[in-house]
N, C-alpha and C positions, 0 to 999 in steps of 0.2 A: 673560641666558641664556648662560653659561660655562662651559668646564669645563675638564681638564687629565688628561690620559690617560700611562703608559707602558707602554710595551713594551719586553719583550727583544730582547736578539740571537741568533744560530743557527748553527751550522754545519753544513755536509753530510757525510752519513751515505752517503748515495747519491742522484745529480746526476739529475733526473726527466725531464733532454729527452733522452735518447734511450730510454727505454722508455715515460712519461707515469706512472712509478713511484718514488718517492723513500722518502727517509728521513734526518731531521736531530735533532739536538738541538741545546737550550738552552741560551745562554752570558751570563753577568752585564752583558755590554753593552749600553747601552740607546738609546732615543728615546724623547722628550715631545712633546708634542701639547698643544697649546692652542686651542681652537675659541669665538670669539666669534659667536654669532647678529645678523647682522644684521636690517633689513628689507628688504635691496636684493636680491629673491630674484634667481637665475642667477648672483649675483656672489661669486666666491670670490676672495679676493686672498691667496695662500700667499706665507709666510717661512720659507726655512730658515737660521734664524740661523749654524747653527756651518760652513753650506754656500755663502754669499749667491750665487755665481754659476750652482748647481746650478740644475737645470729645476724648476716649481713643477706639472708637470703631474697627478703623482700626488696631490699637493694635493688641487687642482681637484676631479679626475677619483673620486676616493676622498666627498669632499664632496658632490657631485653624488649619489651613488650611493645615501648612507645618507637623504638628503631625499627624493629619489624613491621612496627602499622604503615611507617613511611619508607619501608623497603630498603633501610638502612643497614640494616645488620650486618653486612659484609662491607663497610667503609668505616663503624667506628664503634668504639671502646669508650667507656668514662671513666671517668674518678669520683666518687662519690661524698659527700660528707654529711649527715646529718645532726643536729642537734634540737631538741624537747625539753619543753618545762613538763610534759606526760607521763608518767610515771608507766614502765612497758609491762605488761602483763599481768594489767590487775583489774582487767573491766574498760579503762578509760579510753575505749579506741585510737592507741597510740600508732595500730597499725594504719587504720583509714587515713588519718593526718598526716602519718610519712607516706602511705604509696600515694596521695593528693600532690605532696609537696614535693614528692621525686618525679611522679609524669609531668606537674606543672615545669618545674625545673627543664627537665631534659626536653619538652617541646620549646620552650623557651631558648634553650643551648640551639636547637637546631632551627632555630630563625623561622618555624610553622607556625602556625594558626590552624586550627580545630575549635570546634565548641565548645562549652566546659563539661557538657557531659559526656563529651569522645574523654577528655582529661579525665572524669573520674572513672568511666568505664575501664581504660586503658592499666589506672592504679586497682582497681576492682579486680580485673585479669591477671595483674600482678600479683596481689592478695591471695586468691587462689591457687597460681602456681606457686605459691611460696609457701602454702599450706597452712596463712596465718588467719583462714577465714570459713567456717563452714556451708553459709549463705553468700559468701560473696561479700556480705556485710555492706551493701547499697546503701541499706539506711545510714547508718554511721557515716557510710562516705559521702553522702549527699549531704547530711547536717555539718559533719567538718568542712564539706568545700564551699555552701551557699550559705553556712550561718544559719539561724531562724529554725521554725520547726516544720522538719519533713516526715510525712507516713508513708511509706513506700510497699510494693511489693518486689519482694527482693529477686526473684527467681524469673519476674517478668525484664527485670532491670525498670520499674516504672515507679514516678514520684506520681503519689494519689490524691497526694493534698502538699500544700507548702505554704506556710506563712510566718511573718515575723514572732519574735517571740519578746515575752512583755522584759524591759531590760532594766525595771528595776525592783529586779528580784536575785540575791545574793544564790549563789549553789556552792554548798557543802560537802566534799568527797571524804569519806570517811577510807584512809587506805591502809590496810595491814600491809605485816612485813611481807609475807609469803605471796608469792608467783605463781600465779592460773595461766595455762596456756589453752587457748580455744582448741587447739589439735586435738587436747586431753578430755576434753566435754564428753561425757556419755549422753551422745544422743538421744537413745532408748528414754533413760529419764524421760528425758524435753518431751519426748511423743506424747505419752500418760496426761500430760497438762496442755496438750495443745486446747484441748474443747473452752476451757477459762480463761488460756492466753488471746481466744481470739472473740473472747469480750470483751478483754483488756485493747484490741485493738479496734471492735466497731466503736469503743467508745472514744478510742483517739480519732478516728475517724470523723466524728458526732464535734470533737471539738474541746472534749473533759478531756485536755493533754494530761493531769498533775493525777486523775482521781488513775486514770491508766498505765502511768510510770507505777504508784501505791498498787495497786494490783499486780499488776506484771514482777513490782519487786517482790513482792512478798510468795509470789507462785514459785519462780524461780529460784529463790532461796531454798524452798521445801524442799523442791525438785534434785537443787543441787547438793545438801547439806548442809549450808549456813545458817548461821542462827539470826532466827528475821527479827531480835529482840530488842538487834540497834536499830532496826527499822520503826518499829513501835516505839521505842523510846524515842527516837527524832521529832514522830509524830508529837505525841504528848508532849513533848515540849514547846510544838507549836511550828513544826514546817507544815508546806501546802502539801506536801508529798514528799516521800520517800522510798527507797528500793533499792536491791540491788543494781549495779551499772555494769553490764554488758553479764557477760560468764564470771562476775564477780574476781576477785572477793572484793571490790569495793563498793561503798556505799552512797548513793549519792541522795541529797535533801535539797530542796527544794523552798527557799525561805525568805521571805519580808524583813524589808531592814529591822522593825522594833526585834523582832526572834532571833536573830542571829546569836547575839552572844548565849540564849538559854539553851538552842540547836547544838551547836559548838562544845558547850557544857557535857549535853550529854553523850554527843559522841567519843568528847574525852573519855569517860569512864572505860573505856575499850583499846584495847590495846593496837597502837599505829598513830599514824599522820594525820592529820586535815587539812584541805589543799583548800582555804577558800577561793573563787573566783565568779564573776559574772558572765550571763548570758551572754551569746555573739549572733550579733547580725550580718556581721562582715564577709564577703566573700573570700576565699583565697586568694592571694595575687602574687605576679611574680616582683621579687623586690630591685633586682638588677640585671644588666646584661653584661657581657664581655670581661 
C-alpha cells in the first residue's frame, strides 16, 4: 500500500494574515510525496530528501490527519519521503505543496476516494497542527492544488473566485539566502495594514490580479521590514507586477517574454538566486500506486 503524489508551487496574489483573505496562483514548481503504509500505527517517520535538516513535522502532522478522517489511526503507520524543486522557507509555499502532496499521497496509499478539497482541507489541518501556517494558508493550498488563480477566504475555508491564469507569462522569484519562518511573523505588524491589504484584495476580487500582487507586495514589505526597492526596480525594468511572496523574504515578478532578460538583470543586482519558472494550470495528481 503505496503511492506517490504531486503538487505544485504558488505565489501570492494577496498575503491572508492580516485580513484571513488571500489570493494566489499557480507556478510550475513542484513536490512529491511518497507515502509507504505501514503496520506500526501512530508512527510516521518523514524524509525530506532535497531538505534533510528541515523539520519532519508537517510530515507527521499531515499523515495523522488523513488516517484519522478515515478512522485509521490505530491500524497504520507510514514512511514518508518527500522531495522539492521549492526552495522552504522563503515565501514560496513549499509548505502547501508538501501537505497537498502528502494527503494526496496517503489517500491514495489507502485505496479512498474523497473530493480534492476534503484532500486540501485534510493537508490545511495538517499545516496548522504543524504550526507551518497562520491562516491555514487555504489560498496557497488551493492555487498549489487546482493550478490557475484562486481568491479565497481563508478562515471560511471558501474559494471566492477561481480561474485560469494567462500561461504565457514568465515569473521571476528573486530568493535570498536567509530563512523566514511564518511561526516568526509578527502579527501586530500585519494588523496596522490590514485597511490597504483589503483593497489589494477587492481589487483581486474585480479581476486586476497583477496591479493586487504590486500592492499587496509592496504593504507587506513595509510592514515586515524588507526593502521594497527590488520590487520597484522589477517594476521599472518592465514586469506587470511585483511583490513580495508570501512572509517574504522572496520576491516574485511577474513578466512578458520581451522583459524577462531586463526583470532578471535587475533582480541580479541583489544578493541570492532567481528561480525562473511558469504559471500552472495543472491540478495535482497522484503519479503512482503500489
Amino acid at each position: 500500500m503505496k503511492a506517490k503524489a504531486t503538487s505544485y508551487g504558488a505565489a501570492t496574489i494577496v498575503n491572508a494574515i492580516a485580513i484571513g483573505k488571500g489570493a494566489a496562483f499557480g507556478v510550475k514548481l513542484w513536490t512529491k510525496a511518497e507515502v509507504k503504509l505501514t503496520n506500526n500505527p501512530g508512527e510516521v517517520k518523514g524524509e525530506i530528501t532535497s531538505d534533510p535538516f528541515e523539520s519532519t513535522v508537517l510530515i507527521e502532522k499531515t499523515v495523522k490527519k488523513v488516517l484519522e478522517h478515515f478512522k485509521l489511526a490505530n491500524e497504520f503507520g507510514a514512511e514518508v519521503k518527500t522531495w522539492s524543486n521549492i526552495p522552504i522557507a522563503r515565501g514560496l509555499k513549499s509548505s502547501s505543496a508538501a501537505a497537498n502532496a502528502i494527503s494526496l499521497a496517503t489517500v491514495a496509499a489507502l485505496k479512498m476516494e474523497v473530493d480534492d478539497l476534503k484532500v486540501v482541507n485534510l493537508g490545511v489541518d495538517g499545516a496548522i497542527d504543524a504550526k507551518v501556517t497562520i491562516t491555514g494558508a487555504f489560498d496557497d493550498a488551493c492555487a498549489s492544488y487546482f493550478g490557475g488563480i484562486v481568491v479565497t477566504d481563508n478562515f471560511k475555508r471558501k474559494i471566492v473566485k477561481r480561474c485560469e491564469a494567462p500561461e504565457n507569462l514568465t515569473v521571476l522569484f528573486h530568493i535570498p539566502h536567509v530563512k523566514a519562518y511564518t511561526s516568526k511573523v509578527n502579527v501586530q505588524k500585519t494588523e496596522v495594514i490590514a485597511p490597504i491589504i483589503k483593497i489589494a484584495y477587492k481589487e483581486a476580487i474585480k479581476g486586476n490580479f497583477w496591479q493586487a500582487l504590486t500592492l499587496n507586495g509592496l504593504i507587506y514589505s513595509s510592514a515586515l521590514g524588507y526593502n521594497p526597492a527590488i520590487t520597484i526596480d522589477a517594476l521599472t525594468a518592465g514586469a506587470i507586477a511585483a511583490g513580495l511572496c508570501g512572509k517574504g523574504p522572496a520576491v516574485t515578478a511577474v513578466v512578458t517574454e520581451e522583459k524577462v532578460d531586463q526583470v532578471k538583470e535587475a533582480l541580479m543586482s541583489y544578493e541570492g538566486e532567481i528561480i525562473a519558472t511558469r504559471i500552472n494550470n495543472e491540478k495535482a495528481r497522484v503519479e503512482s500506486y503500489g
